[in-house]
C-alpha positions in Angstrom: 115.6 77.9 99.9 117.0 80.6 101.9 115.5 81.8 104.9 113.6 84.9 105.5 115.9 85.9 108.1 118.9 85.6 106.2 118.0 87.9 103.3 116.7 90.5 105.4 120.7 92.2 104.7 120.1 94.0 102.0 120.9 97.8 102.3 118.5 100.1 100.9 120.4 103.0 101.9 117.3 104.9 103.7 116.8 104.6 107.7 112.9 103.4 107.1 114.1 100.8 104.8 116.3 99.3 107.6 113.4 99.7 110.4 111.0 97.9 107.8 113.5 95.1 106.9 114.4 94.6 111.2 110.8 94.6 112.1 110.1 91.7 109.7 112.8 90.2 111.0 111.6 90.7 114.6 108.2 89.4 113.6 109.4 86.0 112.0 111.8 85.6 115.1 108.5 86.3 117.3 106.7 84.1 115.3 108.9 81.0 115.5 109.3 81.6 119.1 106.9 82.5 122.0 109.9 83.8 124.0 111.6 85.7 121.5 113.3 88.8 122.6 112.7 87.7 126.8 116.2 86.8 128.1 116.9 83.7 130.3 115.3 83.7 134.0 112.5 86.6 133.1 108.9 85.9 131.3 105.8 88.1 130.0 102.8 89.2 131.5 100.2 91.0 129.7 97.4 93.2 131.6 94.3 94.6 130.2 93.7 98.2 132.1 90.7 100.0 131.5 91.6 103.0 132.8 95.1 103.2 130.3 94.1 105.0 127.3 96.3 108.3 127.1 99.8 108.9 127.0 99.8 110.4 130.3 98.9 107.2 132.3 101.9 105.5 129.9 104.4 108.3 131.6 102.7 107.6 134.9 103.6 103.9 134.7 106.8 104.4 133.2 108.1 106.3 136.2 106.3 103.9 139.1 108.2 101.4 137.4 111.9 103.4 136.6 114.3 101.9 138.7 112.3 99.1 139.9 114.4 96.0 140.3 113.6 93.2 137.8 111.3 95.1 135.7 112.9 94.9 131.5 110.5 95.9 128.9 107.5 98.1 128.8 105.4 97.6 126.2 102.4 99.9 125.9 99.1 99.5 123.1 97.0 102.4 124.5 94.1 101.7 122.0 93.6 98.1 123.3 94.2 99.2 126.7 96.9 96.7 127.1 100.5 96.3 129.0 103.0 93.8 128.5 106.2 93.6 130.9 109.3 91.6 130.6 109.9 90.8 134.6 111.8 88.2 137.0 109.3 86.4 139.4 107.7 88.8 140.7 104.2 89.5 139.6 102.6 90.6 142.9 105.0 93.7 143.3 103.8 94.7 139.8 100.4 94.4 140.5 100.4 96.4 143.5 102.8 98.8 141.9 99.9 99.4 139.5 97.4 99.2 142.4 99.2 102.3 143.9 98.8 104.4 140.7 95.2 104.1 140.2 95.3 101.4 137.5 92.6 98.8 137.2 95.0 95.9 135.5 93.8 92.7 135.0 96.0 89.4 134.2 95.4 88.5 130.7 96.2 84.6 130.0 99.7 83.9 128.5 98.4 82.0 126.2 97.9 83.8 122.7 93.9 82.7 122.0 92.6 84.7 124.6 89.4 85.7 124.4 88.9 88.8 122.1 87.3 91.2 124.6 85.2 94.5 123.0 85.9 98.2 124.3 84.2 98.4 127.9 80.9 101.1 127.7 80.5 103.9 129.8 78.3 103.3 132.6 74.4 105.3 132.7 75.2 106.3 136.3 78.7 108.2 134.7 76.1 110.3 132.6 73.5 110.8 135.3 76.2 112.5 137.2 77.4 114.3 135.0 74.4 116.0 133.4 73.8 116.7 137.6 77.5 118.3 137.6 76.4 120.2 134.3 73.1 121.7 135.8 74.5 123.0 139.3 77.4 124.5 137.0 75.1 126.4 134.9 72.9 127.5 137.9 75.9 128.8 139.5 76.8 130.7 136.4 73.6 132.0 135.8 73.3 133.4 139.1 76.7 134.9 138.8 75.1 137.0 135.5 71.8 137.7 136.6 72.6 138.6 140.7 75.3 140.4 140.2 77.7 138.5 143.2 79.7 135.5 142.1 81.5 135.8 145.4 78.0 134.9 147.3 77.7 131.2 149.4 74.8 130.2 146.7 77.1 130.6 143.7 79.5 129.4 145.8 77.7 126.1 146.9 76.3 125.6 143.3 80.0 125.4 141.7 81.5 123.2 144.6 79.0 120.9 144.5 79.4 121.0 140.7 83.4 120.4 141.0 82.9 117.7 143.9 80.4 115.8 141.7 82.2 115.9 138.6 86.2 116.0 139.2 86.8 113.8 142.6 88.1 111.1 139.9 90.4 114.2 138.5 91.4 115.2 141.7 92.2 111.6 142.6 94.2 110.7 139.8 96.1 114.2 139.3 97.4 113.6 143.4 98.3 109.8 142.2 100.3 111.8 139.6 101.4 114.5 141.5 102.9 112.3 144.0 104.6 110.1 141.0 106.5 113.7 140.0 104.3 113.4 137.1 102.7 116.4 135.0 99.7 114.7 133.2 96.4 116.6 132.3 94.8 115.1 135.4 97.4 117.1 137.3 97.3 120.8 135.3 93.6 120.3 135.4 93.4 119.8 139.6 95.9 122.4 139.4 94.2 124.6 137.2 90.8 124.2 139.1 91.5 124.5 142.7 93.7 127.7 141.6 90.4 128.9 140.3 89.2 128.2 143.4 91.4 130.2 145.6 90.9 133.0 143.3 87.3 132.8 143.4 86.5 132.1 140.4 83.6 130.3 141.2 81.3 129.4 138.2 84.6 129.4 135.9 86.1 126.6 137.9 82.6 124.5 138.1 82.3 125.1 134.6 85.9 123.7 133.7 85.7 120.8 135.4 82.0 120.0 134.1 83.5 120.9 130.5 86.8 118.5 130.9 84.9 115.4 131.8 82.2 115.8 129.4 85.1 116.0 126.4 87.2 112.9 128.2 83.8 111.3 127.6 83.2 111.6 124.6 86.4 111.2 124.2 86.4 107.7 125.3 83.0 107.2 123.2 85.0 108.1 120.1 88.1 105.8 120.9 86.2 103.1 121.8 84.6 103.0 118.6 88.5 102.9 117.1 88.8 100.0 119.7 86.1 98.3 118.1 86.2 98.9 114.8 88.3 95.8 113.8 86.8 93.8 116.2 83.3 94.5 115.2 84.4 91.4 112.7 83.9 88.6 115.6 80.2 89.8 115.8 79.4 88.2 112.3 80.2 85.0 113.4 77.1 83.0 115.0 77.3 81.7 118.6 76.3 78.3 118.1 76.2 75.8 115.4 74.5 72.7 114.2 76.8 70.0 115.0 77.2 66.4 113.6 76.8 63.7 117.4 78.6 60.5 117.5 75.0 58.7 117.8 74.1 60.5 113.9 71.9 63.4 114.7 72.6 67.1 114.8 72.5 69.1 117.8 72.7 72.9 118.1 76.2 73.3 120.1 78.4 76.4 121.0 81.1 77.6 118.6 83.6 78.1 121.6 82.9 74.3 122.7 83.4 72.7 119.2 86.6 70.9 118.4 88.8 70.3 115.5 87.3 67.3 113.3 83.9 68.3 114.3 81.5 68.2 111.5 79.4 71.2 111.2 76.4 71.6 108.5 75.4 75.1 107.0 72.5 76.0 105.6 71.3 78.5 103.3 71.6 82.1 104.7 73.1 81.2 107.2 76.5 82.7 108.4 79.6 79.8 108.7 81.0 79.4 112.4 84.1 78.5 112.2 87.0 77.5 109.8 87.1 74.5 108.2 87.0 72.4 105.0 83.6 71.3 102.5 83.4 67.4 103.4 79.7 67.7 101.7 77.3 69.4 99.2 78.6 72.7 97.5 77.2 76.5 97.4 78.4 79.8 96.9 79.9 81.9 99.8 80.1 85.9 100.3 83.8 86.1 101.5 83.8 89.8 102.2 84.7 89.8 105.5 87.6 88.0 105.4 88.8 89.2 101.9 86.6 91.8 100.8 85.6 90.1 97.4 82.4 91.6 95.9 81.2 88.9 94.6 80.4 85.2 96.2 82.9 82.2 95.8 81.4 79.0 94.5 82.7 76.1 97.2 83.2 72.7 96.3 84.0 69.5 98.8 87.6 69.8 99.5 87.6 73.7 99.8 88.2 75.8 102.6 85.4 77.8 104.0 85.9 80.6 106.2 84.3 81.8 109.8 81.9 85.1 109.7 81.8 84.5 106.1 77.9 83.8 104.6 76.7 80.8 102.8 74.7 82.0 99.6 72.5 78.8 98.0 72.7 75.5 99.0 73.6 73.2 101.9 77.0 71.8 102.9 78.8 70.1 105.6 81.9 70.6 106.5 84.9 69.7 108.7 86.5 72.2 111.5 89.7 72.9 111.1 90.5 75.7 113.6 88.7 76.6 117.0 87.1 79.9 117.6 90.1 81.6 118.7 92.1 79.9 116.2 90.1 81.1 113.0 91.4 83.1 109.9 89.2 86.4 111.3 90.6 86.3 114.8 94.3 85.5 113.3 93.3 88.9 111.6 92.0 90.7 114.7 95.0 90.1 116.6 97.2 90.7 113.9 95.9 93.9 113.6 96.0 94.8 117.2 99.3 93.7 117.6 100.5 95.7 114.9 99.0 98.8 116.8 101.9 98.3 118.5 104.7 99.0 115.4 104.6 102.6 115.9 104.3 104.7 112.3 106.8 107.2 112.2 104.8 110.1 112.2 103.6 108.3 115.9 107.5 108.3 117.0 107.9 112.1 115.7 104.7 112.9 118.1 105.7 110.9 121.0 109.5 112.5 121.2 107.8 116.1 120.7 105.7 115.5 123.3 108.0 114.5 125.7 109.3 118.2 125.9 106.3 120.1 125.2 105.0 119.8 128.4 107.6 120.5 130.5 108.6 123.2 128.1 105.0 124.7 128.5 104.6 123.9 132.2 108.0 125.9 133.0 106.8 129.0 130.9 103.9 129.0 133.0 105.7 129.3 136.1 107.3 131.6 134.9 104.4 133.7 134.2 102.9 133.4 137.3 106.2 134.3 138.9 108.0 137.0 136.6 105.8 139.9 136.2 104.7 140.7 139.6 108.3 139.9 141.4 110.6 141.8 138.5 107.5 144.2 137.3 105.4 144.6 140.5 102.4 143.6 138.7 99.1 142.3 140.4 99.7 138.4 141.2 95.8 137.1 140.9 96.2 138.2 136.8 99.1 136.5 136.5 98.5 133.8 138.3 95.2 133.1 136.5 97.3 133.9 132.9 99.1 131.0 134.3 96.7 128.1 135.4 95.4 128.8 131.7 98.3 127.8 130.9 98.6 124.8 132.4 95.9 123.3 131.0 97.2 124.1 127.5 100.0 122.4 128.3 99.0 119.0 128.0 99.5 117.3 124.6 97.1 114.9 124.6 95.6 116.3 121.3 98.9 115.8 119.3 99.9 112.6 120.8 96.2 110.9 120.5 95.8 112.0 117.0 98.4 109.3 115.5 97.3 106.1 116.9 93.4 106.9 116.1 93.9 107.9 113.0 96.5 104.6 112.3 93.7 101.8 113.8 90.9 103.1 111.8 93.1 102.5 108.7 94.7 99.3 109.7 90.6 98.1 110.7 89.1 99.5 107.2 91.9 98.1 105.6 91.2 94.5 107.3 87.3 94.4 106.3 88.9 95.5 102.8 90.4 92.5 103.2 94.0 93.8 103.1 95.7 93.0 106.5 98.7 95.8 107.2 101.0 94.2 109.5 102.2 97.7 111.1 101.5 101.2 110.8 104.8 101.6 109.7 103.5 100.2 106.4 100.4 101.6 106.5 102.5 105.3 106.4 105.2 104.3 104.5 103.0 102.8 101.2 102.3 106.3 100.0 106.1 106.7 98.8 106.0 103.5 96.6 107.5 104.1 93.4 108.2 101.0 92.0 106.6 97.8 92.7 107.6 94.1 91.6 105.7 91.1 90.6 105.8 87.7 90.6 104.3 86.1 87.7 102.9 82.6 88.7 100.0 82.9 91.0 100.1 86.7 91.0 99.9 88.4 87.7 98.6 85.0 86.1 96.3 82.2 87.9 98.9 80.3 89.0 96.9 77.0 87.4 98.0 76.0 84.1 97.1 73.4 81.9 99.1 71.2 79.2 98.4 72.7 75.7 100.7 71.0 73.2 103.0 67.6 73.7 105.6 67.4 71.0 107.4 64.2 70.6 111.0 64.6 69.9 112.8 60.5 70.1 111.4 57.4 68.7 109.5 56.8 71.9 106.1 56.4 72.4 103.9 59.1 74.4 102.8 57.0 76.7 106.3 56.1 78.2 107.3 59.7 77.6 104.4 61.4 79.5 104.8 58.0 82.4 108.0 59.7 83.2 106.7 62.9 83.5 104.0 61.6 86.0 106.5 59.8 88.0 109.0 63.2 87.7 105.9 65.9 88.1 104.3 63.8 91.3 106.9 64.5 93.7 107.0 68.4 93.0 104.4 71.4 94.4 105.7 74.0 91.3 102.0 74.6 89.5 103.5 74.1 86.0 104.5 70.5 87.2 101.2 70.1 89.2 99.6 70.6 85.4 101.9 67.9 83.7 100.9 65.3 86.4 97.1 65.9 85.9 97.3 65.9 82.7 99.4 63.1 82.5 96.9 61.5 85.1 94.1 61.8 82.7 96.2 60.5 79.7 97.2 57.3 81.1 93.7 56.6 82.2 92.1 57.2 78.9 95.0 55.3 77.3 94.8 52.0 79.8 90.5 52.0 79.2 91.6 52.3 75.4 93.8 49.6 75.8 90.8 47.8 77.9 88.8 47.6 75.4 90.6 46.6 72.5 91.4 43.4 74.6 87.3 42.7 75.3 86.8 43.4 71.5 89.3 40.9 70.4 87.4 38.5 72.7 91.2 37.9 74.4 90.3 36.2 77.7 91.6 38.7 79.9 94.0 41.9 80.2 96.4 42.0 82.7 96.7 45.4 84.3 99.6 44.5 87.2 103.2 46.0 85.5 106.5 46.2 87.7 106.4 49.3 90.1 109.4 52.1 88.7 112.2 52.7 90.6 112.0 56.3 91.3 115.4 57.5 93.5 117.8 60.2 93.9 115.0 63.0 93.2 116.3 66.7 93.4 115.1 69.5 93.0 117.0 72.3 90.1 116.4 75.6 91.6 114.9 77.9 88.2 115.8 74.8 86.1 113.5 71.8 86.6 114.1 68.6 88.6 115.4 65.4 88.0 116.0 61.6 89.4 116.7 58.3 88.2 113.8 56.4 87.2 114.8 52.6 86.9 118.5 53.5 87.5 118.4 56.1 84.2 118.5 59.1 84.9 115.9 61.5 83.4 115.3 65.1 84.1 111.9 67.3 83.3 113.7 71.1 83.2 113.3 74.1 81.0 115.2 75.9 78.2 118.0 76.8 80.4 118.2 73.2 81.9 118.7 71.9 78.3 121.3 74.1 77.0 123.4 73.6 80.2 123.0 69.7 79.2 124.4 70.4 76.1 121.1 69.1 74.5 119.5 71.9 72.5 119.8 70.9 68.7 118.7 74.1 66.2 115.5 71.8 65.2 114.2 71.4 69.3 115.3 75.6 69.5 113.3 76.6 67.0 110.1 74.7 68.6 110.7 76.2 71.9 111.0 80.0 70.8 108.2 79.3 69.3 105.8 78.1 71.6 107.8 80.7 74.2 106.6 83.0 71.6 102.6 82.2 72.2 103.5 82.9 75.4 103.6 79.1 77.1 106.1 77.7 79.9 108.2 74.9 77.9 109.5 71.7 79.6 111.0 69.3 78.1 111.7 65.4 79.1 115.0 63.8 78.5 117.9 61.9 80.1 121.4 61.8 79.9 121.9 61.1 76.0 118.8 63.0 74.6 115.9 64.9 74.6 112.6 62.8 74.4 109.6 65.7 74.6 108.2 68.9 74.3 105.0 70.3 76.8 103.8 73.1 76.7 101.8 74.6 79.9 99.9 78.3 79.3 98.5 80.0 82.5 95.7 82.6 82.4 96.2 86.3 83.3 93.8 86.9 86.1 91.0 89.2 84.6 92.1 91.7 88.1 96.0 92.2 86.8 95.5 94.5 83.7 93.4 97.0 85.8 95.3 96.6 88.8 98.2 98.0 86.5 96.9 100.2 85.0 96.0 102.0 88.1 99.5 101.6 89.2 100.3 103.3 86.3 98.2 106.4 86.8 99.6 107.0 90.4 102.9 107.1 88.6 104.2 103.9 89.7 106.6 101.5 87.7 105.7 97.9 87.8 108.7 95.3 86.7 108.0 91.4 86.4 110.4 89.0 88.1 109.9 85.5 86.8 111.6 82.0 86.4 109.6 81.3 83.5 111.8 81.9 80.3 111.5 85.5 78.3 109.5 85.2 75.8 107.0 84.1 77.8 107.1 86.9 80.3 107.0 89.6 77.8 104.2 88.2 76.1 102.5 88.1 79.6 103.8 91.5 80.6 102.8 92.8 77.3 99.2 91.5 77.8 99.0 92.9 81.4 100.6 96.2 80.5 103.6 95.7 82.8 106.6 98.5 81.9 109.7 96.1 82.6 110.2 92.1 82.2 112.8 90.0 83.4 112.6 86.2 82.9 114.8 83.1 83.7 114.9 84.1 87.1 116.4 82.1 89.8 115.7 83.1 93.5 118.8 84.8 94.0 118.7 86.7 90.8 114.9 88.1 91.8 116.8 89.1 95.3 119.4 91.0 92.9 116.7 92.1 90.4 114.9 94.0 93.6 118.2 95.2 94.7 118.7 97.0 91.5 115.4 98.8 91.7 116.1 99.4 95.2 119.2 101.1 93.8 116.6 103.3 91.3 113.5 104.0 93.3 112.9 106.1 97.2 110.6 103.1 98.2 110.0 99.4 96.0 107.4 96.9 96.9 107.4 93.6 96.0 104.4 90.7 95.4 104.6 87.6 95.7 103.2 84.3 97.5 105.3 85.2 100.7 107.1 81.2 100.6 108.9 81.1 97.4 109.6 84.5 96.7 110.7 84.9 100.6 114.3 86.5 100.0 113.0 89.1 97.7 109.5 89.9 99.8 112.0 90.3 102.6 114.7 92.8 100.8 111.5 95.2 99.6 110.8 97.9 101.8 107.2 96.6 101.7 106.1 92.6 101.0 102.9 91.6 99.5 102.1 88.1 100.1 98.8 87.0 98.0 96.3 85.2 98.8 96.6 84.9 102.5 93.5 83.7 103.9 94.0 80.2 103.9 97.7 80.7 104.3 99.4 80.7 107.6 102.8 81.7 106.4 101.7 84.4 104.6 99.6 86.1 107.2 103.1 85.6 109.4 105.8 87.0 107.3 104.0 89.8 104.9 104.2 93.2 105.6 100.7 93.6 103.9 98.6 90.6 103.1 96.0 90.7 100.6 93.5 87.9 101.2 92.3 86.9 98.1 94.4 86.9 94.8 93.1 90.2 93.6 95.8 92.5 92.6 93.5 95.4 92.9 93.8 95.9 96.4 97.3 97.2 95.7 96.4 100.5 94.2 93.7 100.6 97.3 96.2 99.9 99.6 98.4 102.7 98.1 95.3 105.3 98.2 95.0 104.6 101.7 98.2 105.1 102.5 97.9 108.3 101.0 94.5 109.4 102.5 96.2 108.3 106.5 99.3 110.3 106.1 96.9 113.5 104.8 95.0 113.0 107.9 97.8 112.4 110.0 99.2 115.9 108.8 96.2 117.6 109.5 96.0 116.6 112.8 99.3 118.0 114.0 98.6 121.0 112.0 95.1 121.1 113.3 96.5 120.3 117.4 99.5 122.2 117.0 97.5 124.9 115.8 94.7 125.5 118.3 97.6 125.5 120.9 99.4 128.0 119.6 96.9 130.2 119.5 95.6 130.2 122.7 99.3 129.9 124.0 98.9 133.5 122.6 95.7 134.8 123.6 96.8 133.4 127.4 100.0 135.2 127.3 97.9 138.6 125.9 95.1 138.0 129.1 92.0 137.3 126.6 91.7 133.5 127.1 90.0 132.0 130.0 90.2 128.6 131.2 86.9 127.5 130.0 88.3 128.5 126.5 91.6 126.7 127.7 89.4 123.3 127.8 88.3 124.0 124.5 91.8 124.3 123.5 92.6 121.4 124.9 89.9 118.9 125.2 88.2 120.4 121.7 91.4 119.7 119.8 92.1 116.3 121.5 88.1 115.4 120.2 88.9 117.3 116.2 91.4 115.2 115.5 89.9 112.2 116.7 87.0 112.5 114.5 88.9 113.6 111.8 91.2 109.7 112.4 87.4 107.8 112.7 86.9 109.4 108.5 89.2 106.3 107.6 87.0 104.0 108.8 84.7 104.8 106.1 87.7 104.3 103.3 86.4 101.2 101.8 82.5 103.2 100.7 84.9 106.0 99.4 87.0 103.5 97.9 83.8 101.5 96.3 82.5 104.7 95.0 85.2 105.5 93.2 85.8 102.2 91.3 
């Protein structure tokens, strides 16, 4: 089978379509390699810094580290607070190059599992000295109003001890910026305040600096619950679990101490620990955290059971298979925090505007405070205040905030929807689907057929007929030949007790069961065609319609009984060999009750749905017919599905394609967006989709879509909404009616809009619930 990497080629002829196809690309690279992307001689280090949270201390590190010998790669996730850096030997420069700037960084292990850490909480004492700040502000500006002197040492006193109390940490960072040639709001806002100072402005400079840290607070209140929206998750799992001992009791032992192998027992209620398989007992699970079903999962020994998830009825044990860090939901929390880091495009857009705004704005303020009374002769302390307003409108913090909040919250409530979006580049880009593709096995149907009709076509009996099949069937994974072996399984046991007892009944003294082993070599595999091998040096094939006529081996009679059971809407193999055909089976698979609705909904968003299948065409239209599907294509192979896509690609903007993210790799990777199904118990899934829907219900596609569709509409309105409030206050500066209290609104107030307007999406799913 072809490689992801090598189909990832395909032109769609639009810029996004390339970034999508590179980026999965990138991510199976990173995934088959720790040290992807790091060339020889340098290495990784990741830092957790508290204090990192706003574009501006990303442009502060930036420049402490231009020019910096060794330094390669900054990479910046301002949600999670974290750094990476591509760097020679040298780790003690950086950390006292961060030092220098003010940044708390810690070291972060460089192994992947590392301990999912929640947002940190803002300390009481913070508040405390604030609410002081806030008070002596308010006295100071009260006396101002009521004594008529704002000028006098109490008003005086009352603000400074106001500003000292509440901004020394903005003072401290804006000269760490200052120093760095750096323009950040910590900057403007010293700026701004200690020219309010020198103007005497009094109770307006208290009360900006009182106003400023009470929004970045509650601005760091409202990001931290972004931070900790997806990893709110790890909280459903207990902390300790009853564990099986080597002398046969059961101990209560940590989750972070238990091993692989372990054996764990659940009982009823209770929530399940960790990931592993049933080795004991059966219940029924609630699986919505993981995949968001609504209704529980019965469990049987042999299946897998999944941490944070909650057993329903009865007891089980069961054996780990992963450690803590190692489970399905934290595979899920880092994979959403890492795609944090895959910048939507709106994001991009936001981050290049910003880059000039600032200086843009900063430069018309100088020029403000510097124009009118040298060319016009104008009074300086009007203009100079016109201009500190300004400078504290200058920062962009609003616009550039606004994307990343707004993308977590819908990559989180897509995650406890049990739909994992592997970039907000996805998440953005699923609103401009127009034409998705299928698979048919194991995603439009159940992908677990069963034999319905055998149909002897030689003068051989069934039971050497249907041993070939076993012996053919065993040694492939396809679910149609999974079917044939069970069933062939069950056959030849029924036959051999048959056979059994006909020997007791004739009283024949015994029944030998021992025959000759077959000689089973040369298997292969027929890509869309079957497989084949020689079974006691004949060879013998078990292949479809296509398989048969390229033998030469289709006679009108054998046609006629394969169009018609292609017609009832069955998968037809046949046996044979060399010379001729010996039988006819005939596997049906059921529709998923999910598919038809899932379709339909497709439908009423104005998408058009095609089905790409290897499974002959009769039997896909009947299936697409049942389903409602609008286009069928059967007889695929895997390179015509990659050519199928390519020609929809050629039709539609933007074409999605679903799939089980392994054998439909080439085509998952051509689409401008994959769907892998089923992904919670699959590791290469949760890897190489672009969005990977946990369970196997279809349904979450049309969800997925409306999400996509509700993000971008908030993304929108939050550059509309910060772009907005600065431009008018940029006006009511330049006309002399704003103040710089009102220039903290402007600022900090936006910044706080729009993230509370990105926080909406984190109650998608209840909106999405109510509306189904």
């Amino acid at each position: 089978m072809p490689t992801h990497h090598e189909h990832t080629c395909c032109d769609h002829g639009h810029t996004h379509a390339h970034s999508a196809t590179q980026a999965k690309s990138d991510r199976t690279a990173a995934a088959e390699s720790p040290h992807a992307g790091i060339p020889p001689g340098s290495s990784r280090t990741s830092f957790l810094i508290d204090n990192m949270d706003c574009p501006t201390e990303e442009a502060l590190i930036r420049s402490k580290f231009a020019g910096m010998p060794g330094i390669g790669k900054l990479d910046f996730n301002l949600l999670q607070r974290k750094l990476s850096i591509v760097h020679t030997d040298q780790l003690p420069q950086i950390s006292a190059a961060l030092a220098a700037i003010g940044m708390n960084a810690v070291l972060l292990p460089a192994s992947g599992s590392q301990e999912i850490r929640p947002a940190t909480a803002l300390a009481s004492h913070k508040w405390w000295l604030l609410a002081s700040a806030g008070v002596a502000a308010i006295a100071a500006e009260l006396l101002a109003w009521f004594g008529g002197n704002e000028h006098g040492w109490p008003v005086m006193s009352l603000a400074l001890l106001a500003i000292v109390i509440s901004g020394l940490g903005t003072y401290k960072k804006g000269w760490i910026a200052l120093i760095n040639w750096n323009l950040n709001i910590n900057a403007l806002m010293a700026i701004a305040v200690t020219g309010a100072v020198l103007l005497r402005q009094w109770p307006e400079a208290a009360m900006v600096m009182v106003l400023f840290n009470l929004a970045e607070m509650i601005e760091a209140l409202t990001l931290n619950r972004a931070r900790n929206a997806i990893r709110s998750l790890m909280a459903l799992t207990p902390e300790q679990a009853s564990v099986l001992q080597a002398d046969g009791n059961w101990q209560m032992q940590a989750a972070a101490s238990i091993h692989v192998g372990q054996t764990i027992r659940v009982a009823p209620g209770e929530r399940i620990p960790l990931d592993g398989e049933l080795s004991k007992g059966q219940s029924s699970v609630n699986q919505a955290p993981i995949t968001g079903e609504s209704m529980p999962v019965a469990k049987r020994v042999g299946d897998q059971v999944f941490a944070g998830t909650i057993n329903q009825t009865g007891s089980f044990e069961y054996l780990v298979s992963a450690l803590q860090t190692d489970s399905t939901i934290a595979r899920i929390i880092k994979a959403v925090e890492e795609a944090q880091a895959s910048k939507a495009p709106t994001q991009r857009f936001v981050d290049q505007f910003a880059a000039y705004y600032t200086p843009i704005v900063f430069a018309i303020a100088l020029a403000v405070a510097v124009v009118p009374p040298l060319l016009l002769g104008l009074p300086w302390m009007i203009w100079l205040y016109k201009a500190l307003v300004l400078l504290v409108i200058a920062c962009p913090c609003a616009l550039v905030v606004s994307t990343p909040v707004t993308v977590v919250c819908g990559l989180a409530a897509a995650a406890k929807a049990g739909i994992l979006i592997k970039g907000g580049m996805y998440l953005e880009q699923g609103r401009e689907l127009r034409s998705i593709a299928l698979d048919k096995t194991g995603t439009i149907t159940q992908g677990k057929p069963v034999v319905t009709d055998v149909i002897m076509l030689a003068a051989t009996e069934e039971f050497a007929a249907l041993r070939i099949a076993a012996l053919l069937s065993e040694r492939s994974d396809h679910p149609v030949s999974v079917a044939i072996y069970q069933h062939t399984q069950q056959y030849m046991q029924q036959q051999t007790q048959q056979h059994i007892q006909q020997h007791i009944q004739q009283h024949s003294p015994q029944f030998d069961q021992d025959t000759e082993p077959d000689a089973v070599v040369d298997f292969e595999a027929l890509p869309g065609r079957g497989i084949q091998a020689r079974v006691n040096t004949q060879l013998h094939f078990l292949g479809n319609h296509r398989l048969l006529e390229e033998l030469g081996l289709c006679s009108p009679e054998i046609e006629q009984q394969l169009k018609r059971l292609e017609a009832e809407g069955k998968s037809v193999v046949v046996i044979g060999h060399s010379v001729n055909a010996i039988a006819i089976i005939a596997v049906a698979d059921t529709v998923r009750a999910s598919s038809r609705q899932a379709i339909a909904e497709l439908h009423k968003m104005g998408i058009h749905t095609v089905m790409l299948s290897g499974d002959n065409q009769m039997t896909v239209n009947a299936i697409a017919q049942l389903v409602g599907i609008d286009e069928a294509r059967g007889g695929l192979l895997p390179d015509d599905k990659l050519a199928a896509l390519k020609q929809q690609i050629s039709q539609y903007t933007t074409v999605g394609m679903v799939g089980d993210g392994i054998n439909d790799a080439p085509a998952l990777a051509c689409a401008h967006i994959g769907f892998a199904m089923g992904a919670a118990g699959s590791d290469t899934a949760l890897e190489t989709a672009d969005v990977a829907l946990m369970d196997d219900d279809l349904r979450k596609i049309p969800q997925f879509i409306r999400l996509s569709r509700q993000a971008a509409a908030i993304l929108r309105q939050n550059i509309v909404i910060a772009l907005g409030i600065k431009a008018v206050f940029f006006g009511l500066a330049c006309a002399g009616i704003a103040t710089l209290w009102m220039a903290v609104f402007a600022d900090m107030g936006a910044s706080l809009i729009v993230v509370f307007n990105g926080l909406r999406l984190l109650r998608w799913k209840q909106a999405a619930d109510a509306e189904c």
